[in-house]
C-alpha positions as a printed NumPy array, in Angstrom:
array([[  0.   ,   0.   ,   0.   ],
       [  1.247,   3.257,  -0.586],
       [  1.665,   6.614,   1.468],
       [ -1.265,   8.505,  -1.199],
       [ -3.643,   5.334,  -0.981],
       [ -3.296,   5.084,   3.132],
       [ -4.254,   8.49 ,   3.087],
       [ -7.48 ,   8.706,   0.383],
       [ -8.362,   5.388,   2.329],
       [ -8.467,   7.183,   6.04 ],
       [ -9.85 ,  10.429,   4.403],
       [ -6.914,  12.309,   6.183],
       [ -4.995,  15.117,   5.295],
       [ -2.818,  14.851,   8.651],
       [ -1.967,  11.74 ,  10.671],
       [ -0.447,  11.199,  13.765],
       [  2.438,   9.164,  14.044],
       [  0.657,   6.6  ,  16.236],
       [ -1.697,   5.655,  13.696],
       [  0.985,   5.148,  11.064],
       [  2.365,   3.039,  12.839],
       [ -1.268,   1.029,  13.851],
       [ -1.558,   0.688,   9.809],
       [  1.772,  -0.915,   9.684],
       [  4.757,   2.4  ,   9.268],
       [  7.536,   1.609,  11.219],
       [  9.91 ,   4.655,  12.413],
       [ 12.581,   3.719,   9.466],
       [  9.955,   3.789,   6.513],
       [  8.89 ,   7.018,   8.2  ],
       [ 12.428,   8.752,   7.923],
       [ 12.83 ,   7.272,   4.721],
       [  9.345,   8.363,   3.412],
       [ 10.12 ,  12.22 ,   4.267],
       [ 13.889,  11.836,   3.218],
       [ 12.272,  11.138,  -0.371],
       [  9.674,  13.478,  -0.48 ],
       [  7.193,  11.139,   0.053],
       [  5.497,  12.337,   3.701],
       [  6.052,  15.846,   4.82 ],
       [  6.405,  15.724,   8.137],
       [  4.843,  18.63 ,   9.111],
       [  5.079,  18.557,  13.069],
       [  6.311,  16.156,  15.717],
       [  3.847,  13.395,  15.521],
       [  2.64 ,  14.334,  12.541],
       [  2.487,  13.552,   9.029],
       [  0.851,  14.724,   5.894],
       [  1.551,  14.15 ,   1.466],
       [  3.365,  16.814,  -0.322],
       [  0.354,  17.767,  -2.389],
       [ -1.633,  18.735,   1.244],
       [ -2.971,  22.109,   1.024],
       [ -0.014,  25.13 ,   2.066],
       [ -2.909,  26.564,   4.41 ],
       [ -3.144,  23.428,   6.183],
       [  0.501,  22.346,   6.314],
       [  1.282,  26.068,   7.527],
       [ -1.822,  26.134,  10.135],
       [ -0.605,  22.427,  11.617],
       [  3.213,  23.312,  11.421],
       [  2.579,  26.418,  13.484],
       [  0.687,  24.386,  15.98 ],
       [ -2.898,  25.034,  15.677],
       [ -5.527,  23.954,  12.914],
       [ -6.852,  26.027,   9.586],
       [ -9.218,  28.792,  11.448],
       [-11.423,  31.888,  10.206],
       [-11.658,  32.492,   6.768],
       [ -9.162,  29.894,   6.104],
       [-11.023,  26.809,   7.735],
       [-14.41 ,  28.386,   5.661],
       [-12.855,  28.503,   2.48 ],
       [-11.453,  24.648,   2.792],
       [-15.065,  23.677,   3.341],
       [-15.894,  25.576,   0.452],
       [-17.72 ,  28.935,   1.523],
       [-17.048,  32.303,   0.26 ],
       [-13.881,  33.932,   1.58 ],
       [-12.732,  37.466,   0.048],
       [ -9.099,  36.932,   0.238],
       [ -7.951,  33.096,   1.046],
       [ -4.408,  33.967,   0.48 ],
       [ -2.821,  34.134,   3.811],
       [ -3.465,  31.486,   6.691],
       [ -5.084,  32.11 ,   9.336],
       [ -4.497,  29.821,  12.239],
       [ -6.849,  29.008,  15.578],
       [ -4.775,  28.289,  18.236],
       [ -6.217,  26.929,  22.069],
       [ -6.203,  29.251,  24.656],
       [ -3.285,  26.784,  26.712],
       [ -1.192,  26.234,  22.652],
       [  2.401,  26.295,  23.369],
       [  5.398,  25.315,  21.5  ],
       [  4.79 ,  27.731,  18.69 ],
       [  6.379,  26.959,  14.977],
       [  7.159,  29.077,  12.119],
       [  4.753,  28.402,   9.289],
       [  7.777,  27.638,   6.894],
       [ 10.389,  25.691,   9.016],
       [  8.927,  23.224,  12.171],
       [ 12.637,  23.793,  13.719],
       [ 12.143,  27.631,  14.451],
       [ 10.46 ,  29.321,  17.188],
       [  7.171,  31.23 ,  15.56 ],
       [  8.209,  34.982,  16.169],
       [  6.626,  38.261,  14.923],
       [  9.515,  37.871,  11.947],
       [  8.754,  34.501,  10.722],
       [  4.986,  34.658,  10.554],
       [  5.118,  35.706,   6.798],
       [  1.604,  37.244,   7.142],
       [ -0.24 ,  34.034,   9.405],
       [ -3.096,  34.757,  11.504],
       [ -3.416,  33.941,  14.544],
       [ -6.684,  33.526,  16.915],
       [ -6.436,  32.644,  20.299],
       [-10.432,  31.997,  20.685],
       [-12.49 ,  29.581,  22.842],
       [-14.548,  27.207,  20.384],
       [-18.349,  27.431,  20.554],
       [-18.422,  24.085,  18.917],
       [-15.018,  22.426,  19.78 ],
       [-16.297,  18.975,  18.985],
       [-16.756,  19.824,  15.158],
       [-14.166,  20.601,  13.025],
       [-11.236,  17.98 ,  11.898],
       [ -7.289,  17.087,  13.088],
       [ -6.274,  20.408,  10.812],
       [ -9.844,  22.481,  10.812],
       [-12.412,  23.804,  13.114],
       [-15.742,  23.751,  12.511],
       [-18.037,  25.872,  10.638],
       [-19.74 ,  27.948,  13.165],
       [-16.533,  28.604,  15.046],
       [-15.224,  29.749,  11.906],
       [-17.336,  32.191,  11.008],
       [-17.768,  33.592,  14.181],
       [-14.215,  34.799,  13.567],
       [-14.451,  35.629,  10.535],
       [-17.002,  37.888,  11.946],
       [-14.286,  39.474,  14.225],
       [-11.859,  39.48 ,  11.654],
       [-13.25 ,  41.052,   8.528],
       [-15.041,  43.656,   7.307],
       [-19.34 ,  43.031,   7.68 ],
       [-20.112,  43.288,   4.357],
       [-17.36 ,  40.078,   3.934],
       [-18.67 ,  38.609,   6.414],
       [-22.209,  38.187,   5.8  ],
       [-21.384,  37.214,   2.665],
       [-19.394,  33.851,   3.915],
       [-22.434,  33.453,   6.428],
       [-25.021,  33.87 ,   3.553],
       [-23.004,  31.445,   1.791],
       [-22.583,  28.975,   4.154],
       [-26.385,  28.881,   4.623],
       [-26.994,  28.984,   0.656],
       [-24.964,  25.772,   0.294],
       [-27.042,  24.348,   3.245],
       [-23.344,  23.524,   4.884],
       [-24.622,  25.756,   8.019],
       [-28.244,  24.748,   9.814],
       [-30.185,  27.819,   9.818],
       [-30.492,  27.39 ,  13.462],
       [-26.609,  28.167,  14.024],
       [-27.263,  31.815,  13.064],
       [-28.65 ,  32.21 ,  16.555],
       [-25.815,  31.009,  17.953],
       [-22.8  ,  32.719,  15.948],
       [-25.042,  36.522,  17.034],
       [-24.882,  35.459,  20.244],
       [-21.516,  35.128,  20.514],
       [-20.448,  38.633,  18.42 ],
       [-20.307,  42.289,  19.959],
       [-23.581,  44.712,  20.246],
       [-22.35 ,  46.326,  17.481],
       [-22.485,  43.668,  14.833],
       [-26.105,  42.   ,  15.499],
       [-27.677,  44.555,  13.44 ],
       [-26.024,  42.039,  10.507],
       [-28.552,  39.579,  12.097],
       [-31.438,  40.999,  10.187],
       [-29.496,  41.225,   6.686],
       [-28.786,  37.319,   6.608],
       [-30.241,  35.867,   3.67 ],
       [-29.219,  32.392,   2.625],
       [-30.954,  33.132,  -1.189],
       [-27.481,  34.847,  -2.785],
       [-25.739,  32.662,  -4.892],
       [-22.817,  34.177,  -4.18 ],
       [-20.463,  36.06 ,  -2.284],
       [-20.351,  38.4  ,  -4.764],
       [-24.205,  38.901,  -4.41 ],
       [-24.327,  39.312,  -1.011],
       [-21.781,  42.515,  -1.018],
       [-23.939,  43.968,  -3.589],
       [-26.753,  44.118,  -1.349],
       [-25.085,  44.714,   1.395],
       [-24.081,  47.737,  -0.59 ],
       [-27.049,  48.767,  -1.877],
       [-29.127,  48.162,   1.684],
       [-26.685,  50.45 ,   3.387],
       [-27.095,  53.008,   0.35 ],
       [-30.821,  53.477,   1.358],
       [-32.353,  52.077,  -1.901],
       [-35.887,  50.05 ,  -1.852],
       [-34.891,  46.612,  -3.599],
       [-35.581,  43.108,  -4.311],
       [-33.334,  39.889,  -5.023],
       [-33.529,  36.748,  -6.73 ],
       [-36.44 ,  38.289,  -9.373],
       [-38.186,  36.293, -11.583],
       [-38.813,  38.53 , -15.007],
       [-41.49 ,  36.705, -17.166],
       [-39.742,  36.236, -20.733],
       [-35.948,  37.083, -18.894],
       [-35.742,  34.699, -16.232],
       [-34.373,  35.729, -12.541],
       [-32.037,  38.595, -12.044],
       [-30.136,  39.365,  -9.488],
       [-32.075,  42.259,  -8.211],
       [-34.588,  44.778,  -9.172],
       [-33.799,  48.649,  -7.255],
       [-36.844,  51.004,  -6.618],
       [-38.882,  48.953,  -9.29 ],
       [-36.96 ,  49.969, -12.148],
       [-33.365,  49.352, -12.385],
       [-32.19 ,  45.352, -12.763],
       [-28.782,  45.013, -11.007],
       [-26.785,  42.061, -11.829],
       [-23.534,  40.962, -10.161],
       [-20.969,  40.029, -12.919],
       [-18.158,  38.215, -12.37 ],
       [-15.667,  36.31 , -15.318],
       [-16.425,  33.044, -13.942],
       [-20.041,  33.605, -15.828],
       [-19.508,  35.925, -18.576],
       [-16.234,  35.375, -20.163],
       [-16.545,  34.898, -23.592],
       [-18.271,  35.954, -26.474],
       [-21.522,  33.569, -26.085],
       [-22.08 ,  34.783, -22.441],
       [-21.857,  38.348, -23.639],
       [-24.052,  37.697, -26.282],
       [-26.289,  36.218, -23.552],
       [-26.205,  39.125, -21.121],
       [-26.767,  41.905, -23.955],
       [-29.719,  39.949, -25.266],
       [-31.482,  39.9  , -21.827],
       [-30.723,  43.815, -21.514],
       [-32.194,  44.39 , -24.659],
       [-35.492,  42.049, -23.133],
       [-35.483,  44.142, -20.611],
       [-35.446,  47.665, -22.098],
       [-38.398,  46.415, -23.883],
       [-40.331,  46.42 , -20.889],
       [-38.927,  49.95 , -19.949],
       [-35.929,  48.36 , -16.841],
       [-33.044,  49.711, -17.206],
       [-29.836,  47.235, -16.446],
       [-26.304,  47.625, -15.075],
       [-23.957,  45.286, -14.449],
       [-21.692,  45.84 , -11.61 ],
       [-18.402,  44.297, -11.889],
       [-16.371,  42.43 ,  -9.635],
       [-13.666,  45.043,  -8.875],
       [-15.94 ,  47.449,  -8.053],
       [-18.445,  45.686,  -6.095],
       [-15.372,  44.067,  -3.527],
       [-13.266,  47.376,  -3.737],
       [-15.166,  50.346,  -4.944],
       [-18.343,  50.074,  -3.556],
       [-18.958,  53.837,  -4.045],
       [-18.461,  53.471,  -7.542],
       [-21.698,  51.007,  -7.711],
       [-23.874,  53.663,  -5.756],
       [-22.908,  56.708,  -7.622],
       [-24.135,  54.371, -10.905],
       [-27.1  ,  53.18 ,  -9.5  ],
       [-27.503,  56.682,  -7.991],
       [-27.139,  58.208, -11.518],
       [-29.391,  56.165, -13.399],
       [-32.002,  56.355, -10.763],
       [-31.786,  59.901, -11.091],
       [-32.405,  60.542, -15.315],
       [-35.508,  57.555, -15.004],
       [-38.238,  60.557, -14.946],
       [-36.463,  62.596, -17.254],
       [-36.036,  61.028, -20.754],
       [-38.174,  61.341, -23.955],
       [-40.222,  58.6  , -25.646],
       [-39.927,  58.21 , -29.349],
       [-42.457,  56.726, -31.61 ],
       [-40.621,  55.156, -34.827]])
């Protein structure tokens, strides 16, 4: 048997030294295993393949397991940027590791941008040898990142039906005064992350506005603002290409027809320039009652 089929069959990413050696690993095949590039071994007592995700090789080497927006984004929920690791560690974690080199102290030089949170779990039973759970995670997340980014990973989370909708109630009740007025903007119907910030955007703005709008002879749009304008979220995993522009232009001509105006926020501005999306909306909003109609 080898190292990559003992691991797909024990659905591990990490594994502990003593049950190598239950499946048959003896110290020598160990050191020989890592020598060759086979195992890394990524902290005393612990092993893990090459391939195994930096994030959780970095969170385990350190001495904790993948946390906040790192531990979400392995599960698969929204995360805005999954680029650095961010690392729970137990309130009693000692022993600390640099993320790059298990032989050096972790100091404030050798973190190469890690994040670290020293939180009690809400759930400490869920979660896996490198991860905690869900809730836990978002509940930093909450303390970590901006709202809008936030409710977006929550919203997720519940729109992929990884997160009971009964575990709202308990992430709120463990986040500041000042952050349960997010409570009432969860809504597990975006389909995205992406979605989510828009209306997060365009709630804060002031506008009147539905989501998730079914347009007879268009199909659903993203949202519909003050009755008139149809907001869509665009990002190039969905319309890249010349057939999915030709797809978006024909359902803004469908909808011109019936008198909606369209605009399709992009990406860049919707994460970074959110008061680029309101002055558009604001601007189009603002020339509906005064244009001329034509008869041809």
């Amino acid at each position: 048997m080898t190292w990559e089929v003992l691991f797909h069959e024990s659905d591990r990413s990490v594994i502990e030294t003593g049950e190598l050696r239950a499946a048959g690993a003896t110290w020598r095949s160990l050191k020989a295993a890592v020598d060759n590039g086979f195992l890394v071994r990524c902290r005393r007592g612990r092993y893990a393949l090459p391939s195994t995700n930096r994030h959780i090789l970095e969170a385990v080497r350190v001495g904790g397991r993948l946390g906040c927006i790192s531990a979400a984004a392995d599960m698969g929920v929204f995360a805005l940027d999954s680029s650095s690791t961010h690392v729970h560690l137990d309130p009693n974690a000692s022993r600390l590791r640099a993320p790059q080199d298990r032989f050096q102290r972790l100091t404030v030089a050798n973190r190469n941008g890690i994040e670290l949170h020293w939180d009690q779990l809400l759930a400490s039973e869920d979660g896996t040898e490198y991860s905690i759970g869900l809730t836990d995670s978002l509940i930093q997340i909450f303390r970590c990142q901006q709202p809008r980014f936030a409710l977006a990973s929550l919203d997720n989370a519940l729109h992929l039906r990884l997160l009971p909708s009964e575990a709202v109630v308990l992430i709120f009740a463990a986040l500041p005064e000042d952050l349960q007025y997010l409570r009432a903007w969860v809504d597990a119907r975006s389909e995205s992350g992406q979605e989510t910030v828009l209306r997060f955007i365009v709630h804060l703005a002031g506008f009147q506005f539905e989501i998730q709008v079914s347009i007879s002879g268009v199909g659903r749009v993203d949202m519909v603002i003050e009755g008139c304008l149809v907001v869509e979220a665009d990002s190039r995993q969905f319309h890249d290409g010349w057939d999915a522009h030709l797809r978006d232009r024909t359902r803004d001509c469908d909808l011109a027809g019936m008198t909606y105006m369209s605009y399709r926020a992009i990406h860049r501005d919707i994460f970074y320039h959110p008061e680029r999306v309101v002055a558009a909306i604001t601007g189009l909003l603002a020339v509906r009652n005064h244009f001329r109609t034509y008869v041809l």
